[in-house]
LOROKE-137407 format. One line per field, with one value per atom (N, C-alpha, C): residue number from 1; atom name; z, y, x. Coordinates in pm, 1 decimal. Atoms other than C-alpha are relative to their C-alpha. Example, Ala and Ser with C-alpha at 12.3 -4.5 7.8 and 13.67 -1.06 7.14 Angstrom:
! residues 2
i	[1_1_1_2_2_2] $
at	[N_CA_C_N_CA_C] $
c3	[0.0_780.0_0.0_-6.0_714.0_73.0] $
c2	[-119.0_-450.0_120.0_-119.0_-106.0_109.0] $
c1	[89.0_1230.0_90.0_-82.0_1367.0_-77.0] $
! end
This chain:
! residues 141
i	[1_1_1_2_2_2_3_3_3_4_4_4_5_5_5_6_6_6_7_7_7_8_8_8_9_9_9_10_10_10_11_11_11_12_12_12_13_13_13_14_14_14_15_15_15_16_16_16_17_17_17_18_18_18_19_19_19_20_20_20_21_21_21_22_22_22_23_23_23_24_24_24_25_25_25_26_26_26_27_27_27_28_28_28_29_29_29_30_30_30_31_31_31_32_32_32_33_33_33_34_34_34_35_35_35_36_36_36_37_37_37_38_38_38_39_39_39_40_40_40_41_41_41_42_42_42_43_43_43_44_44_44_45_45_45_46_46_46_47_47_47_48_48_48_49_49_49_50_50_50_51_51_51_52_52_52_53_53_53_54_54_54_55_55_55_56_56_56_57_57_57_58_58_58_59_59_59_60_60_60_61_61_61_62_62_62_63_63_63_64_64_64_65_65_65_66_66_66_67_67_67_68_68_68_69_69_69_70_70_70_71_71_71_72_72_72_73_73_73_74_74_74_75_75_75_76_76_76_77_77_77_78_78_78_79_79_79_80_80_80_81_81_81_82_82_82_83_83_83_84_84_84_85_85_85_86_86_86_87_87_87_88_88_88_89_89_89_90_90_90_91_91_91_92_92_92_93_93_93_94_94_94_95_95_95_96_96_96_97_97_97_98_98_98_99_99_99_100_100_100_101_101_101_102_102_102_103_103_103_104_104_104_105_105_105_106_106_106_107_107_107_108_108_108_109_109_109_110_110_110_111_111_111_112_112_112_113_113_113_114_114_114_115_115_115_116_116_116_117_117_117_118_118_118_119_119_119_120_120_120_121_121_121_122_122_122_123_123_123_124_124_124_125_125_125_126_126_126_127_127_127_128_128_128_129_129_129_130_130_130_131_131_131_132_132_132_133_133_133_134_134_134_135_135_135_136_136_136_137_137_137_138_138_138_139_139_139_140_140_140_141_141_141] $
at	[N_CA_C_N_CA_C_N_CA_C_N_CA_C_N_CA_C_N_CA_C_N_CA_C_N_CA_C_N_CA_C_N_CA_C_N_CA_C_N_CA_C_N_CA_C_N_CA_C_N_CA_C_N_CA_C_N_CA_C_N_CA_C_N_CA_C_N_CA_C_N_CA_C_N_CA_C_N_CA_C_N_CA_C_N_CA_C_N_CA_C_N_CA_C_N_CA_C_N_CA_C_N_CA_C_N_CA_C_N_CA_C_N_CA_C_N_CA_C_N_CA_C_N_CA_C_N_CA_C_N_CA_C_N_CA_C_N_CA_C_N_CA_C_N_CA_C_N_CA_C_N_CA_C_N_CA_C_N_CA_C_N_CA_C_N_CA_C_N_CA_C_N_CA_C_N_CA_C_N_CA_C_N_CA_C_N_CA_C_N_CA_C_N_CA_C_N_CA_C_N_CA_C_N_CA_C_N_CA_C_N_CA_C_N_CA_C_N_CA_C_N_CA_C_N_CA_C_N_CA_C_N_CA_C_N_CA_C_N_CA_C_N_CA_C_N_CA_C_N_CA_C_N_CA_C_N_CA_C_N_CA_C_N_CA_C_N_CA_C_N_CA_C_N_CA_C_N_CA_C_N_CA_C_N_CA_C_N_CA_C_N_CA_C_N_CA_C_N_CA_C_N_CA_C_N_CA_C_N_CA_C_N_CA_C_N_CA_C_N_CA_C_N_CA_C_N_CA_C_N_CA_C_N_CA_C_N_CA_C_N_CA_C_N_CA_C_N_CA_C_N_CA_C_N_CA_C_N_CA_C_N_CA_C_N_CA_C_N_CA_C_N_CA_C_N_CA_C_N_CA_C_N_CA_C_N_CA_C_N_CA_C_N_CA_C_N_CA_C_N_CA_C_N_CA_C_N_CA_C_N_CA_C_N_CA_C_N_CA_C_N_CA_C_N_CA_C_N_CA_C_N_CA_C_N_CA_C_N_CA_C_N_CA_C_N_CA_C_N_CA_C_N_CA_C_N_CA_C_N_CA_C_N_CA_C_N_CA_C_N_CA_C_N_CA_C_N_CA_C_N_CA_C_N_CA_C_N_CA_C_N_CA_C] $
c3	[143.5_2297.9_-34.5_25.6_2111.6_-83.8_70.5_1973.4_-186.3_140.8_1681.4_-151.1_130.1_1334.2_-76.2_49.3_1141.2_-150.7_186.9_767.0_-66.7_57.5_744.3_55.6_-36.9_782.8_155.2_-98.4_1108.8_20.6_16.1_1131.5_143.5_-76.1_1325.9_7.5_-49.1_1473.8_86.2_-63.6_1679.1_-145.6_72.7_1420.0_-113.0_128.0_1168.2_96.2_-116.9_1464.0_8.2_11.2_1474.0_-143.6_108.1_1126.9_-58.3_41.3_1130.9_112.2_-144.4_1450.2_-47.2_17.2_1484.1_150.5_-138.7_1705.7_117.4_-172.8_2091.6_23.1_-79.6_2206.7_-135.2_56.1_2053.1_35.3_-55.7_2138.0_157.8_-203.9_2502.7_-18.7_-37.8_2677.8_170.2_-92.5_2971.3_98.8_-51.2_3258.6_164.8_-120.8_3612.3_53.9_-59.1_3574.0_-44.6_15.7_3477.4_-187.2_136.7_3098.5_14.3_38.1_2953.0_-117.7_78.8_2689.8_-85.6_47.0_2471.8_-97.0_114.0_2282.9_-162.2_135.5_1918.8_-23.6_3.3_1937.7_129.9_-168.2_2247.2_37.5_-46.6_2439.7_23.5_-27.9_2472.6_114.1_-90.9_2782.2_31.2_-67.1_2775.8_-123.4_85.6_2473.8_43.7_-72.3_2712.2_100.7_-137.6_3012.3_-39.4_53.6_2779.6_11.6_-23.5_2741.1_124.8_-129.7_3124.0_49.6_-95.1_3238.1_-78.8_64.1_2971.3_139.1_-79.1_3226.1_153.1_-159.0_3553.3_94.6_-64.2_3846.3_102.9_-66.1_3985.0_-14.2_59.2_4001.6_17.7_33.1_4007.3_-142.6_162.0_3660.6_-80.3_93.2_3547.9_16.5_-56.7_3788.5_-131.4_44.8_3572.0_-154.9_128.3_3253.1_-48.9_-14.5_3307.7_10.6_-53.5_3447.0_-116.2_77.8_3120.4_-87.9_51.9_2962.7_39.1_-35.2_3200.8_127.1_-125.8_3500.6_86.2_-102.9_3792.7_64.8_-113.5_4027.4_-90.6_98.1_3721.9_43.1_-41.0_3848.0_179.5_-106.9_4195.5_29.4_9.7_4118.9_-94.7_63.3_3879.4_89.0_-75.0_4112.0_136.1_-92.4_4391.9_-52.3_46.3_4144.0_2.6_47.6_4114.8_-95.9_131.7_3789.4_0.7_20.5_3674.0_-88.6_83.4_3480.9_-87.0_173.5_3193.8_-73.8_98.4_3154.6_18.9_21.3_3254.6_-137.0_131.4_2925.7_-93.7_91.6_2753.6_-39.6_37.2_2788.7_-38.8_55.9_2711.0_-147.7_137.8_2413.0_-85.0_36.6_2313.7_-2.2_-21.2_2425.4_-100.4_161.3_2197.1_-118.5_107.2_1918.9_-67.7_12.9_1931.7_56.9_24.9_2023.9_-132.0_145.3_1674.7_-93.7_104.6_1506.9_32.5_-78.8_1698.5_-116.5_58.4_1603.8_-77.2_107.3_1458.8_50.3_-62.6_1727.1_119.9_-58.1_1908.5_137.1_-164.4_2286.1_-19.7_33.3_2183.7_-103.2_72.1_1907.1_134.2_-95.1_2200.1_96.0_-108.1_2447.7_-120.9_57.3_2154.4_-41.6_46.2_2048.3_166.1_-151.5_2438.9_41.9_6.9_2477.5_-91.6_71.0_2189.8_4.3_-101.7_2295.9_118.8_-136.2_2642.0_-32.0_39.2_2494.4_-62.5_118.5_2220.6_112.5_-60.6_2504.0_104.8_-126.9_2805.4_121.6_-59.7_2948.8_-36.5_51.2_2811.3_78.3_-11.2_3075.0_179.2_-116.1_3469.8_43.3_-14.1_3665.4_142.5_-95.0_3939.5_81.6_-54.8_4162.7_81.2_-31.6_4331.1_93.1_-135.2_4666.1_-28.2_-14.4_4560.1_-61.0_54.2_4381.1_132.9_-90.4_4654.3_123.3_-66.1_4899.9_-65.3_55.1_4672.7_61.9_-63.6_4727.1_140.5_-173.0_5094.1_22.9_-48.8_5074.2_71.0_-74.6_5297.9_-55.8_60.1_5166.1_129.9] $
c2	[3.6_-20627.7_-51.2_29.1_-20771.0_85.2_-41.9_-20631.4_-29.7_91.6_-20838.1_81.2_-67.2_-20735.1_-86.1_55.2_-20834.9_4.0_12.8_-20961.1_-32.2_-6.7_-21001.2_93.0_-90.5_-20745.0_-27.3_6.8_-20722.0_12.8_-10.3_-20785.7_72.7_-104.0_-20476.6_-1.4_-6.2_-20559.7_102.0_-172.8_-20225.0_83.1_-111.8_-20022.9_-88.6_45.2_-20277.9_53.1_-52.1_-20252.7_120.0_-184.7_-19896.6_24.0_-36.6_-19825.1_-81.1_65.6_-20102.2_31.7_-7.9_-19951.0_-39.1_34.6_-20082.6_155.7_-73.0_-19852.0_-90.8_56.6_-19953.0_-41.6_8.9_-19903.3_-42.6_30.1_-20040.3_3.9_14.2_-20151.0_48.3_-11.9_-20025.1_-92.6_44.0_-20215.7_61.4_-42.4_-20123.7_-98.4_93.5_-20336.6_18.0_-48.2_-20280.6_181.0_-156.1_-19888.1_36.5_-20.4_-19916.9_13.1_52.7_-19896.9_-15.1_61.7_-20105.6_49.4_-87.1_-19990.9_-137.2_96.5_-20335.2_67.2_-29.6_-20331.3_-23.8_35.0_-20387.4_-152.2_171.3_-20760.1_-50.5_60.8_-20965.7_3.6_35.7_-20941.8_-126.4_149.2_-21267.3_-39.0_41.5_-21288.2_-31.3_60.5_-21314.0_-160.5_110.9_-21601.2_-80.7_106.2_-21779.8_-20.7_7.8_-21748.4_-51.3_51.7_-21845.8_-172.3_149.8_-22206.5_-23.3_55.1_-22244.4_-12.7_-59.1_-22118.7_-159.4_82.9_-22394.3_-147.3_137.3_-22711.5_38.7_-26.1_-22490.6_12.7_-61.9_-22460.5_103.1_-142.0_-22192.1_111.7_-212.2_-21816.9_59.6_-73.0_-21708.9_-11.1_24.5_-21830.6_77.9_-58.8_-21644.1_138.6_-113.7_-21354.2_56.6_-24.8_-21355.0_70.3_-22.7_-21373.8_126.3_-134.1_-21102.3_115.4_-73.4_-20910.1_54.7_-33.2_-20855.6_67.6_-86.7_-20730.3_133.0_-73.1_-20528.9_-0.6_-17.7_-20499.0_-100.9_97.4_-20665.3_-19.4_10.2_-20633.0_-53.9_38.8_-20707.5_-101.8_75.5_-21016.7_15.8_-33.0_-20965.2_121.4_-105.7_-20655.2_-90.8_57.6_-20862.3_-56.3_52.1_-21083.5_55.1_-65.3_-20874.1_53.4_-50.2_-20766.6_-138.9_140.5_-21137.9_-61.0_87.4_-21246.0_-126.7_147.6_-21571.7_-30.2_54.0_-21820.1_7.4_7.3_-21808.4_170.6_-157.1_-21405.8_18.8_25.5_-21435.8_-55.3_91.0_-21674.0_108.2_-73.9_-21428.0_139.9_-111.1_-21134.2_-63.5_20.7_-21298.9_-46.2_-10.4_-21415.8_109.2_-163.4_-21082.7_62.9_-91.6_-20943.8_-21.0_55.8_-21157.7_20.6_-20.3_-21125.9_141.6_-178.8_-20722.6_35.7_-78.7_-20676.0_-9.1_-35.0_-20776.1_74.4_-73.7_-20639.9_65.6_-92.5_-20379.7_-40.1_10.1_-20444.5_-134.3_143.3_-20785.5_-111.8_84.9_-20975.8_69.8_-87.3_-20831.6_-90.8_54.2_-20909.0_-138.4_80.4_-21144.8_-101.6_90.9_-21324.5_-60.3_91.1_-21381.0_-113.1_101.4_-21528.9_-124.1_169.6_-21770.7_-82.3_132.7_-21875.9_-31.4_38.6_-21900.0_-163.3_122.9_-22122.9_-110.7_128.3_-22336.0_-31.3_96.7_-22431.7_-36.7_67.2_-22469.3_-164.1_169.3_-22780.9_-15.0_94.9_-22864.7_-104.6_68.8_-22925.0_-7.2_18.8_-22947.1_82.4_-119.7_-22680.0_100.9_-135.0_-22353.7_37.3_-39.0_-22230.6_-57.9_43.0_-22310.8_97.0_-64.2_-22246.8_47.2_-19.6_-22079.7_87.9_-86.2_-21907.5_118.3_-108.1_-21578.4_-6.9_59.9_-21731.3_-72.9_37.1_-21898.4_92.3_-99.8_-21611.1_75.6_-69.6_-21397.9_-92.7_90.4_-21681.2_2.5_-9.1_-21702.5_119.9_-116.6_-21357.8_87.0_-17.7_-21324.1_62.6_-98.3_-21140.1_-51.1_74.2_-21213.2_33.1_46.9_-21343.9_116.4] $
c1	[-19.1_-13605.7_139.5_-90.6_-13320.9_112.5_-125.6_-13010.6_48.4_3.4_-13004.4_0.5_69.0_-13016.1_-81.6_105.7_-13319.1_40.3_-40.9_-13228.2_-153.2_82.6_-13579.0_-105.9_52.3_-13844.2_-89.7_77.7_-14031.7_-142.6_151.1_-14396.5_-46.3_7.3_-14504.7_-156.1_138.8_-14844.6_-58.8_33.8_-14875.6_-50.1_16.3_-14841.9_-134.9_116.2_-15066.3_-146.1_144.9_-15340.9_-71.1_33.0_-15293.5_-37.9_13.5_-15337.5_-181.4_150.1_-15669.4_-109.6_49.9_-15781.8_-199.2_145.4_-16188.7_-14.3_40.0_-16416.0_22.5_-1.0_-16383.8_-88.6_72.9_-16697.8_-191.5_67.8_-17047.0_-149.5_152.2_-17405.2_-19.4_80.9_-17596.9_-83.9_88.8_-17735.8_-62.8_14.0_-17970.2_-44.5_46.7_-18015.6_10.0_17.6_-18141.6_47.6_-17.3_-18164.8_170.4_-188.0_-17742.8_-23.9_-48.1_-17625.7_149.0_-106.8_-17361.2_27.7_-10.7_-17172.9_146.3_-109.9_-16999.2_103.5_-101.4_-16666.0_-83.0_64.5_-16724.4_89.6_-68.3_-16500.6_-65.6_-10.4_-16525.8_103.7_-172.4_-16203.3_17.8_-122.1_-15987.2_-60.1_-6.8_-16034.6_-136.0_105.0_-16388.1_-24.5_2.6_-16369.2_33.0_-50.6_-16140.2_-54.6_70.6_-16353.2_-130.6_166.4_-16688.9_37.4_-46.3_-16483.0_-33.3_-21.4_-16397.5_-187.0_124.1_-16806.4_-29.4_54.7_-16910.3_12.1_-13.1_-16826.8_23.7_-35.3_-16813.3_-128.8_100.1_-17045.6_64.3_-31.2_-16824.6_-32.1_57.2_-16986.9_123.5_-124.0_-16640.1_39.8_-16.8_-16597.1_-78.4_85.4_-16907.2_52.1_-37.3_-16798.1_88.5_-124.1_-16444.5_-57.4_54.4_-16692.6_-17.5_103.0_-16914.2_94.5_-80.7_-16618.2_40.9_-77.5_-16448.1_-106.5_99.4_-16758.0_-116.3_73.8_-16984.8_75.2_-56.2_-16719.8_31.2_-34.8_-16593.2_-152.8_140.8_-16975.1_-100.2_127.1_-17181.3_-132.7_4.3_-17235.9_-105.4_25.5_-17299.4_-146.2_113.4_-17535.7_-129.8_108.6_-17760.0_-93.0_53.6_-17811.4_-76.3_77.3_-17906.7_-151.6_157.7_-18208.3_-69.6_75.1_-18308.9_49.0_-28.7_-18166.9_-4.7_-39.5_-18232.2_59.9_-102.4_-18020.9_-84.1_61.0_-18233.6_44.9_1.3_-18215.8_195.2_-168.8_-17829.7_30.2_-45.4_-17815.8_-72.3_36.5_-17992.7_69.5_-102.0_-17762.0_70.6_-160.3_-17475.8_-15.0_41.7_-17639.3_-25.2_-26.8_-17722.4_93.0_-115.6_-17416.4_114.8_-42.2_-17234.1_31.3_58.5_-17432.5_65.8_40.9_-17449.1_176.1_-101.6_-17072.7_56.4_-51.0_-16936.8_-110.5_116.4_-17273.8_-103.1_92.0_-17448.4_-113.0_187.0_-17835.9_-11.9_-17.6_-17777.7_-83.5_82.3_-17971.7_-115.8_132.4_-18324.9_39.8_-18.5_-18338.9_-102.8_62.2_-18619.8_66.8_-101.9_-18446.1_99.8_-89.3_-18180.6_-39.3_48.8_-18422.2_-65.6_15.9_-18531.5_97.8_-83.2_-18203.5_70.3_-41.1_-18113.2_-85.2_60.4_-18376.3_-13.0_-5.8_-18349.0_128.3_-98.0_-17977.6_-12.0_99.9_-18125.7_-49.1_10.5_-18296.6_40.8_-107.3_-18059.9_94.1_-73.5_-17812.8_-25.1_-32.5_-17956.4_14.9_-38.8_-17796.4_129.1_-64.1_-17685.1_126.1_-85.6_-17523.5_35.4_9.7_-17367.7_-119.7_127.2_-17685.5_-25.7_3.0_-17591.4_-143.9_132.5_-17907.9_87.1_12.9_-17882.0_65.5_-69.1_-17818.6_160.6_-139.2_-17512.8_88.6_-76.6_-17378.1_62.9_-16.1_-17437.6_66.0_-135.1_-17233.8_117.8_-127.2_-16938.0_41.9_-80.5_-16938.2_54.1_11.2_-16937.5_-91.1_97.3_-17227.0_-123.6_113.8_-17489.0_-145.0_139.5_-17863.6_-107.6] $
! end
């Protein structure tokens, strides 16, 4: 911190934060026998990690994704149930949706607007399979 004297007032974003505090915690979701339990924003870090996944075929990138929302293994555990890239694109669509507005988007609604950016662009999301997840991770198939 500085020493300084301030001739003009200090914009005190702690305390504004504190005083606008939002709930933390928001929508469940249940998925492979586990529940998830989203913020009510998206954290930063997963807004900045939704950019990078957009043009990556790294599952570390999704890993990093997923990570900031449903944990570090998220990833890794999905896949061990089978998950495919379509229902992967469909949580996160959902997840999305339902952290700023718990109940705002149906799991169905998600898999149709999943799939209609699917063919708008092509491709929604990197499309990694099970098997290459589970390689990234050293884990053996």
């Amino acid at each position: 911190m500085s020493d300084h004297t301030h001739e003009h007032e200090v914009a005190d974003f702690d305390q504004f934060f504190a005083e606008h505090a939002e709930p933390r915690f928001g929508a469940v979701l249940k998925l492979y026998g586990r529940e998830y339990v989203l913020p009510t924003s998206l954290p930063l870090l997963f807004t900045l990690q939704m950019e990078r996944v957009k043009d990556s075929d790294n599952p570390d990138d999704i890993r990093r994704l997923l990570a900031s929302l449903f944990g570090p293994a998220a990833l890794d555990e999905w896949a061990e149930h089978g998950m495919t890239d379509r229902q992967l694109g469909i949580v996160l669509v959902w997840a999305a949706a339902n952290s700023r507005e718990p109940g705002c988007l149906s799991m169905r609604e998600a898999a149709a607007a999943y799939d209609e950016r699917e063919a708008d662009e092509g491709k929604a999301l990197p499309r990694p399979t099970p098997a290459t997840i589970r390689g990234a991770s050293g884990k053996q198939s």
